[in-house]
C-alpha positions in Angstrom: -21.1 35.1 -7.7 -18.2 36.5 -5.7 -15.3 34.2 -5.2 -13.7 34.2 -1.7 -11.8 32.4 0.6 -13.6 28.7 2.0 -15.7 29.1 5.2 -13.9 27.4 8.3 -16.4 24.2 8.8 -14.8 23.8 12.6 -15.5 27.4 14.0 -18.2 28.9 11.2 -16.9 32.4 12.0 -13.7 32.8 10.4 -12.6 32.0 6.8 -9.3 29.5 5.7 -6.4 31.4 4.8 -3.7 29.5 1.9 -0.3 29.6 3.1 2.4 28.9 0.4 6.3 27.9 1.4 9.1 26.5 -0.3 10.5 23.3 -0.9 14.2 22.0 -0.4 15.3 22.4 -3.5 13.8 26.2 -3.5 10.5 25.3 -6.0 7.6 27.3 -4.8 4.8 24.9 -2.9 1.5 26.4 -3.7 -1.2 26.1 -1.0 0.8 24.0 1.5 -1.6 24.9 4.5 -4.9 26.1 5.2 -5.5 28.2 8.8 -8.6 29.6 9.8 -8.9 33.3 10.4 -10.3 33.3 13.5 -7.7 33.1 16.2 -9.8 31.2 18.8 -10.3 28.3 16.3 -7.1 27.1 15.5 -8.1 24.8 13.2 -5.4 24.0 10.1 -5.1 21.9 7.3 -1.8 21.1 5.9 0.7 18.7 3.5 4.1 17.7 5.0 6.1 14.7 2.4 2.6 13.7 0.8 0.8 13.3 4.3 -2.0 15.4 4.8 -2.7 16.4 8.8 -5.3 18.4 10.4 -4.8 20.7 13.7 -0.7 21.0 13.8 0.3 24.1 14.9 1.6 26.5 12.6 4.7 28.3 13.4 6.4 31.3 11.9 9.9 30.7 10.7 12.7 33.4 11.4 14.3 32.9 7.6 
């Protein structure tokens, strides 16, 4: 069995992506947010202060 990355259950064509980022004090955050591959879908899956939310955009940071 070949491991991979989770089907998107929204779009079924593209895959969810992890997306790792750092807290304040600098510790690593492991798997913060899921996105889907496929650029049409939009769909995400993330953890902000213990709440999780579904469909926030996902930015890129200039740091």
């Amino acid at each position: 069995m070949e491991k991979g990355f989770p089907e998107c259950k929204k779009c079924n064509r593209g895959v969810l992506l992890p997306l790792s980022d750092y807290g304040r004090e600098g510790a690593a955050i492991t798997y913060k947010a899921w996105v889907c591959s496929n650029p049409e879908c939009g769909f995400s899956i993330r953890i902000d202060n213990g709440e999780v939310s579904f469909g926030k955009p996902i930015g890129f940071s200039e740091k």
